[in-house]
N, C-alpha and C positions, 0 to 999 in steps of 0.2 A: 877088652879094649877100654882104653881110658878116655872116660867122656872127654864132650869138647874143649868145658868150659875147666874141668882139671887139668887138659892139656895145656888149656892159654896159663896157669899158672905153674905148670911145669915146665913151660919154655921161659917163664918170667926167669926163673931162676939155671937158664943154662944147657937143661938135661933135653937137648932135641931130640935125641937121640931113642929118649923112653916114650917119644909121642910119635904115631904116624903120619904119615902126610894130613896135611889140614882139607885137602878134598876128602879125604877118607872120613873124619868124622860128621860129614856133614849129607850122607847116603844113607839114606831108608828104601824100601822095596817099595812105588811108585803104588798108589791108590787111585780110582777113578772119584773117591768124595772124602769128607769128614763128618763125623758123627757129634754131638755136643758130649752125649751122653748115649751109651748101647749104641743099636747097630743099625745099621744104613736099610734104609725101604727097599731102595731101588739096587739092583746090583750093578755089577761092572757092563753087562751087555745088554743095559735096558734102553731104551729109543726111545722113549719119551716121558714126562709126569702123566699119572693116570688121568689129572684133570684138565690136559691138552688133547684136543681131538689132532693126531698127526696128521691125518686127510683131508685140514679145512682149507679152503676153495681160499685162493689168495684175491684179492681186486675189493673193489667198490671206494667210498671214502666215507670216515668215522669222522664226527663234528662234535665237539666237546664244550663244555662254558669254561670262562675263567672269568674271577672276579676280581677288578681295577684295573692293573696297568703292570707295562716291564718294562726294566730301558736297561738288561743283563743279558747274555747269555753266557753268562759263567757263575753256576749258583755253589762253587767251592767258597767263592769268600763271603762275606758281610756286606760288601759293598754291590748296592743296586738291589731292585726289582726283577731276579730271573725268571727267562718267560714259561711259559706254563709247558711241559713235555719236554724240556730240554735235553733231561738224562734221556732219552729214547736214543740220540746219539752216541752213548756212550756204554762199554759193557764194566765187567769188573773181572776178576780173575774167577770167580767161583761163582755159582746160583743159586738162592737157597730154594730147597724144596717145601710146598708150603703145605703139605699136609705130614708135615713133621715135626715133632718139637723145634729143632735143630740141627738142620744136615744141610752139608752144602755139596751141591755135586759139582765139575771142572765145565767152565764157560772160556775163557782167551787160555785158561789152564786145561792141558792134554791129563796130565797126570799130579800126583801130590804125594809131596815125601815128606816124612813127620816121624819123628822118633816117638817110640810106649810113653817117653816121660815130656812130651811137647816141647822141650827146650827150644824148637826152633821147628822151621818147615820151610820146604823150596815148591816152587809153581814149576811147571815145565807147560811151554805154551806151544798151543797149536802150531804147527809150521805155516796152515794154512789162513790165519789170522791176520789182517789185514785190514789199514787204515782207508778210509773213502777215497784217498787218491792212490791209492795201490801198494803205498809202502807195507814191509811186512811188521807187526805190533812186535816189538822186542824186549826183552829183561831188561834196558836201558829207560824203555820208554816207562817202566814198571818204577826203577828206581827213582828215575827223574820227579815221575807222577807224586811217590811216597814223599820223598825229601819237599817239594814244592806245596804240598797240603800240610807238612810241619811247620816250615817256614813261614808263608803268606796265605791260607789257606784259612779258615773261619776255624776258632777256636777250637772247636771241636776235635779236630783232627789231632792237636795237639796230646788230647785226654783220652780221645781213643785210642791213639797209637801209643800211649805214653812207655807202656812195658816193652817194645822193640827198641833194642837194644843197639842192631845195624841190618843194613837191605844192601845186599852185593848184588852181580849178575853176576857167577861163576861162568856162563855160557853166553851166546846169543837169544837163546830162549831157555834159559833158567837162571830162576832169582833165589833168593836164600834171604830171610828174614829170621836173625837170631833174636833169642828173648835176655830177658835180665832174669835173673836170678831171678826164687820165688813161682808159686803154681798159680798157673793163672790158665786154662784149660781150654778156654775162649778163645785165647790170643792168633791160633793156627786159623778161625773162622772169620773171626774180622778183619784179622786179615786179604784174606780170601772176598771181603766185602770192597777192599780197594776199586774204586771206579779209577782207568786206569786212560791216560791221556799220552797223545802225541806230542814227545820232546818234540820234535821237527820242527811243527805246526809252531808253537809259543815260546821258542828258545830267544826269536827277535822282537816278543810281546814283552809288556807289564803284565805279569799276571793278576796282579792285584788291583790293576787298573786297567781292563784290558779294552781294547778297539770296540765298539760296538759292530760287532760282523758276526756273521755264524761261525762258529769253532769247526774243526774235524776232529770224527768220530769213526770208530770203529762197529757203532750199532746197527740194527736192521734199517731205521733212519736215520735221513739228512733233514736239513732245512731247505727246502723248496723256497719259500719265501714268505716276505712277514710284512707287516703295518703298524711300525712302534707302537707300541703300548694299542693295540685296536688287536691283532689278530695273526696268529703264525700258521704256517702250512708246513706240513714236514711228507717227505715221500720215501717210500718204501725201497728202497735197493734192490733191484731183480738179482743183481748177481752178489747181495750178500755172502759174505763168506760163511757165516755159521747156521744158515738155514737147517741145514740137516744134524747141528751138532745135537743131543737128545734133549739140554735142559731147554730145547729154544723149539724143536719141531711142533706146529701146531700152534706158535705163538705170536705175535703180532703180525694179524695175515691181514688187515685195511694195505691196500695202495696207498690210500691218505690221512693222514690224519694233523684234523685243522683242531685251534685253537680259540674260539670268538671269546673277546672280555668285554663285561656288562659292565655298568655300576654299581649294581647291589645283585642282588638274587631276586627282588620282586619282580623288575624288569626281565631276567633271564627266563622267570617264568612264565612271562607271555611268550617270549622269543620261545619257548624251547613247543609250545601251545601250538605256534603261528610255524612249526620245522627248521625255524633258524640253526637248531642244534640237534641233535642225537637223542641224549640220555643225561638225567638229572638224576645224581643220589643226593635225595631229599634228609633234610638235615632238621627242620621243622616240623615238627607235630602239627602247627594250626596248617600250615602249605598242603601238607600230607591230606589231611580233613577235609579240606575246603579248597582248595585251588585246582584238580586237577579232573573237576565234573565236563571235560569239552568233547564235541563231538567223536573226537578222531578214537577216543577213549572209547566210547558206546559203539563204536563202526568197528572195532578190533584193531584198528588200523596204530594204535598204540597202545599199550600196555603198564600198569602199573602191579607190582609185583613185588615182595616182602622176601627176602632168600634169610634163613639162620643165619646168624651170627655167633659161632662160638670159639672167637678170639679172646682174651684175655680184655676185660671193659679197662679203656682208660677212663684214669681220674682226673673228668671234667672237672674243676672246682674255682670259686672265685679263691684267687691265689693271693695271699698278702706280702707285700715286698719289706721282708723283716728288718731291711736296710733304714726305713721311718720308725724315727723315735717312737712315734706312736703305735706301731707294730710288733714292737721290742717284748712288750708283757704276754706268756703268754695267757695269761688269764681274758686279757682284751681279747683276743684271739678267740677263745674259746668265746665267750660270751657272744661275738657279732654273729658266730656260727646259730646263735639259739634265734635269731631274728630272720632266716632263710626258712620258710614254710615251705619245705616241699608236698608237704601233701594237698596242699591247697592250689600250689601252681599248676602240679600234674593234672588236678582235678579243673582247676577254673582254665589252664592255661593252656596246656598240653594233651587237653582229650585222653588222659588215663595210659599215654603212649610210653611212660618213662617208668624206668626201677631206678630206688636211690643206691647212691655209691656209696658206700664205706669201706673201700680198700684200696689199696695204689695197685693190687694186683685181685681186683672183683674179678668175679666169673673164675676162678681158676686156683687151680690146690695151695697156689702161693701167697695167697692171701692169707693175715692171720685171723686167729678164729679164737674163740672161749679164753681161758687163763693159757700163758706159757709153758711149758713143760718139755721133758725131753732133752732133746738137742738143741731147740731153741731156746728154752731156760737158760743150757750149759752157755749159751752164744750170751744170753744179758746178764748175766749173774753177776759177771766182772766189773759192774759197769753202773750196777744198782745204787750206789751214792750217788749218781752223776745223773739220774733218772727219776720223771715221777714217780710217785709207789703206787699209780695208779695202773699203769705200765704190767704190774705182777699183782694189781688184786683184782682188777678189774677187765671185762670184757668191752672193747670199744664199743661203743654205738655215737651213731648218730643223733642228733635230737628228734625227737618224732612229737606232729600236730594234729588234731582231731580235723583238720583239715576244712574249719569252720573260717575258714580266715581271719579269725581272733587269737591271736596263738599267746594266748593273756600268762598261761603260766610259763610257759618260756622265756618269756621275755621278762615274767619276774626271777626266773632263775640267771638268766643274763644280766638281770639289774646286780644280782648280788654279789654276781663275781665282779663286775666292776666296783662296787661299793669295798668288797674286799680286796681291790686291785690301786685302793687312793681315790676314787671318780668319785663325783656325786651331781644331781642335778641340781642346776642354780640358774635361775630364769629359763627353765625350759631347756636350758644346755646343759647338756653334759661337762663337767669341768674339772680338771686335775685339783691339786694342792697349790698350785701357784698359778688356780685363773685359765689353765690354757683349755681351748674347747677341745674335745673330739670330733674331726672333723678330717676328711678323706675325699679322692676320687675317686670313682668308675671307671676306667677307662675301658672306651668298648672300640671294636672296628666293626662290628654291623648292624645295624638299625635293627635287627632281628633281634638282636639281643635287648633290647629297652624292656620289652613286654614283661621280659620277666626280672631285668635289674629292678626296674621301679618299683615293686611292691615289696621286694628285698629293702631298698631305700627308703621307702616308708616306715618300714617294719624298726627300722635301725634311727630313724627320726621319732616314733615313740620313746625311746631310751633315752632322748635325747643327744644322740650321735649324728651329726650333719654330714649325708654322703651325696654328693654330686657326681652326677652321672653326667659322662661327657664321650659323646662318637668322632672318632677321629677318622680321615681316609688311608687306607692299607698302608701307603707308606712312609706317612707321619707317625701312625701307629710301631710300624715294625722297626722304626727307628726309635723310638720312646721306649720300648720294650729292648730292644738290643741294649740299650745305655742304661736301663734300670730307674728311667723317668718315670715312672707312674707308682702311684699309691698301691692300687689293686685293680688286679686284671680278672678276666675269664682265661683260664689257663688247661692245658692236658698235658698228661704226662703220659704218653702209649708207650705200652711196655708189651717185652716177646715172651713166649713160652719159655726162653731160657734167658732170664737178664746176666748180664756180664758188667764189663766195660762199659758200656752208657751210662750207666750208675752212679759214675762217677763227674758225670758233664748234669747230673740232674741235681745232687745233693751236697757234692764235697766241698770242703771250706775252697780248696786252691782255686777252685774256678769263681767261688763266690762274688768277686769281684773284676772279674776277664768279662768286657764287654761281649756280648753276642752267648754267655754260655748259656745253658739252659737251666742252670742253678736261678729262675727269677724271683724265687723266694728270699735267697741269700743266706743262706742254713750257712752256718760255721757250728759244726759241733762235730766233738770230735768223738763219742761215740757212734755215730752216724759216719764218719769216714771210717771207723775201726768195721764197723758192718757191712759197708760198701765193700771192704777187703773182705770179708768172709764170703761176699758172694761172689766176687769175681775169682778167690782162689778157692771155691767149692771143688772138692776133687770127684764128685758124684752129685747121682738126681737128689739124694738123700739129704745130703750135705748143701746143697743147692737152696732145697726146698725152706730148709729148716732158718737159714742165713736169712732168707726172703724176707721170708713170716716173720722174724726179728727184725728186720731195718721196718718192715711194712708198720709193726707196730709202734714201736720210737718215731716213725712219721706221724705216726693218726694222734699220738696222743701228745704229740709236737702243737698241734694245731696249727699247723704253716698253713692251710688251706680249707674252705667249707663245701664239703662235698658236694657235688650236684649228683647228677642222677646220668644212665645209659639207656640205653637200648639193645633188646636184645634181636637184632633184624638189621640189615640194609634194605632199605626202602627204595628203590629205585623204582622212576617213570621214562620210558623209552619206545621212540618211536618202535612200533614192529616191523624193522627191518633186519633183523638178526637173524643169526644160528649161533649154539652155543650148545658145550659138549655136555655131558650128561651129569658129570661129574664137579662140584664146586668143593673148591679148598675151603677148610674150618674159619681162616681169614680171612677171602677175597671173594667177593662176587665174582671173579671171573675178567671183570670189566677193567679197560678194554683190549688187555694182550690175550684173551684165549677165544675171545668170540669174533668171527667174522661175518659180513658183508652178506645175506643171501639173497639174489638177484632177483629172484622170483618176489619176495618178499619186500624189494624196491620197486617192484614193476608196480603190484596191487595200490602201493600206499603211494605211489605218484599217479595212478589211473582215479585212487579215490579223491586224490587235492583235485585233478581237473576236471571232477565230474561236480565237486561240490561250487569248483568256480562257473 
């Protein structure tokens, strides 16, 4: 049989007759998942993820923090502050399984068709799928949803979906997403990631400006009701329709689940002290230390507790926005990096809680390592004029400090690539060849962060380099960063077991300049897009891996960014009012879609508040 895409050009020319019907090529033998790479954990008659307990008790209500404000509940586009849980309304076509590299099992999708060579894939949806007011979810409402996230929809979508070529409904409940030429192996998965919305509902909306009201949703929640920017309540559907489907059994079993938004985190954590809220993942070292000695802790009646972390560490790092002339060299680049003392910070700052970063992909095989070789040699070889030669002689590192808070010889070795970069200091300043200072923002969104910018700021004021550090509130912030207003930020880039397609919203020239992309660096290079292509058309883990390790290294030694450090733990503090299954996925604590409500365990800790009142 003649492929699809040889048939469209054998009809181009006349010969119908040598091609079969056009439903005909577009039938595979239906699958219950998709695998990235090898074969599926879970088989076709499995009931649940291992890390769902199927049997948890549904009821009680979960209270969560948020921090600032919303005045959104449509978080597809750029425009607005969406409120905290809002996707809980919504499903996607597929689930991904999370103690797997990369597998997605069928969620609003019954089954999944995909030819050996991925050219394309069709969803076929639940019959029994259903919108909050009872219409049934359709391959319209699928195409509508696709087209409407290309068009008006936050840049992103445009880069993720860029290789979908066209989305039909061949049926009432099946859809057909063709690709463009070219392997790209991913493309059947992210798709499958489509969060997928009621034409009906928004066909008489702005979507890109839409109504402030609650949307409908096809998820286990609604929006019960909210307190602009103060506080949302969302409630549980008893007659959900996908309770029983397997990638959901066991899974978001709260009755309720609120929203409370603080001002900062210091205040949240009295509130969370005082049971305003549930469960805090603590994101500070010194909070973690010191803030969490109260009584309810010593009575059992709340719990603080450390679960592994063996996801893939993103690269926190203060990020430079290469779009400032002054950001342009990378030698400046390199050199501000030698004035971040992390071993002093961990030590003075951080109570010893943190490992430094040096990879876009730490913790995990994909990260590169020692000289090049291999496959990943073959991947930069081409490309070696275009590239430092430090790249192929050298193994990246970090700068490392005796941790004395004097970090005297780094900062001589930072002097000297500025010296060898045109700078030199003159009254104290640092100064180009025609006079101009070095001189830069911080820009931060939480007071949390000062502790450890300011000694970074100092460190970079001995060079003579003037950096001001300046807190903005969340949504002056996320607007100054969507537009690519600030100097340098505190930035992450979190990456999955298997990178694809996102790769391409993080590094590539074409988005460098699309407000909202994730590109906040501003990288244009076009090695770096040639590598982004090797990883997204990896046709194996092999090929995958190798791709990685080369873009990973042409990043480090880019100096787009001065690493900071991870953790390897979630640290959460939570009232003991839980039950939770036995089992945690390699990425998630768990919290809060698999653990429920135990009543018993509400009784105690509201028997303890009124005995201590």
């Amino acid at each position: 049989m003649l492929s699809a895409r040889l048939c469209v050009a054998v009809l181009a020319l006349g010969l119908a007759g040598a091609c079969p019907a056009a439903a005909a090529d577009y039938t595979a033998p239906p699958a219950h998942g998709i695998a990235m790479h090898g074969d599926m954990k879970y088989g076709p008659g499995f009931t649940h993820f291992d890390y769902a307990y199927p049997d948890a008790p549904k009821g009680g209500t979960i209270t969560s923090e948020a921090t600032g404000s919303f005045d959104s509940f449509n978080p597809f586009v750029l425009r607005g502050q969406p409120a905290a849980g809002i996707t809980l309304l919504y499903e996607t076509l597929t689930e991904q399984a999370l103690d797997e590299p990369f597998t997605e099992y069928g969620l609003l999708a019954e089954t999944i068709e995909m030819p050996e060579d991925r050219s394309w894939v069709a969803f076929n949806l639940r019959p029994e799928a259903r919108w909050h007011d009872g219409k049934p979810v359709t391959a319209e409402d699928v195409v509508w949803t696709f087209n409407t996230l290309i068009e008006k929809g936050a840049p992103f979508y445009r880069y993720y979906y860029a290789d979908v070529s066209s989305v039909k409904a061949t049926t009432d409940r099946r859809v057909l997403f063709v690709f463009k030429e070219g392997v790209n192996r991913e493309l059947p998965l992210i798709v499958g990631q489509l969060p997928v919305l009621p034409k009906h509902w928004w066909q008489d909306k702005d979507f890109a400006n839409p109504p402030f009201e609650p949307p409908l949703g096809s998820g286990p929640y609604r929006v019960k009701g909210f307190e602009a920017g103060r506080s949302i309540t969302y409630q549980r559907i008893d007659e959900y329709w996908g309770k029983n489907v397997p990638v959901m059994r066991g899974r978001w079993n709260a009755d309720v689940m609120i929203y409370e938004y603080f001002r900062d985190r210091d205040i949240a954590t009295e509130a969370l002290k005082a049971g305003t809220f549930d469960l805090r993942a603590e994101n500070s070292s010194k909070r973690w230390a010191t803030a969490f000695d109260f009584p309810a802790l010593s009575a059992g009646m709340a719990i603080k507790e450390e679960i592994p972390d063996r996801s893939i560490a993103s690269m926190q790092a203060f990020v430079f926005n290469t779009r400032r002339p002054v950001f342009q060299d990378r030698k400046v680049r390199e050199a501000i990096g030698y004035a971040f003392d992390f071993e002093w910070t961990n030590k003075a700052l951080m109570y010893g809680a943190y490992i430094r970063t040096d990879s876009y992909f730490d913790n995990s095989e994909l990260g590169s390592t020692g000289l090049p070789e291999g496959a990943e040699l073959a991947l930069l070889e081409p490309h070696r004029d275009r590239l430092p030669p430090e790249v192929f002689t050298q193994e990246f590192k970090v700068p490392v400090t005796d941790g004395s808070g004097n970090p005297r010889q780094n900062l001589r070795a930072a002097l000297a690539l500025l010296r060898d970069a045109g700078w030199k200091v003159d009254g104290g300043a640092l100064k180009d060849p025609d006079g101009r200072e070095l001189a830069f923002e911080i820009l931060l969104v939480s007071p949390d962060s000062e502790r450890l910018v300011l000694p970074f700021a100092a460190n970079l004021q001995k060079l003579g380099i003037k950096a001001s550090v300046r807190t903005v509130d969340p949504a002056q912030y996320q607007n100054r960063v969507r537009s690519f207003d600030f100097d340098m930020i505190i930035g992450s880039f979190p990456q999955s077991p298997s990178p694809g397609n996102e790769q391409r919203d993080f590094w590539s020239s074409s988005v460098a300049d699309e407000p909202g992309s994730r590109n906040t660096i501003g990288i244009k290079d076009p090695v770096v897009d040639a590598l982004v292509e090797k990883v997204i058309q990896a046709p194996d883990r092999a090929a995958l891996v190798a791709a990685t390790r080369a873009l990973d290294r042409v990043l480090l030694w880019g100096f787009y960014v001065v690493p900071q450090f991870h953790s390897e733990s979630y640290r959460l503090v939570y009232w003991n009012k839980f039950g939770k299954p036995a089992i945690s996925p390699d990425t998630s604590p768990g919290y809060p879609d698999t653990w429920w409500v135990d009543p018993e365990k509400v009784a105690a800790v509201e028997a303890w508040r009124r005995n201590r009142n």
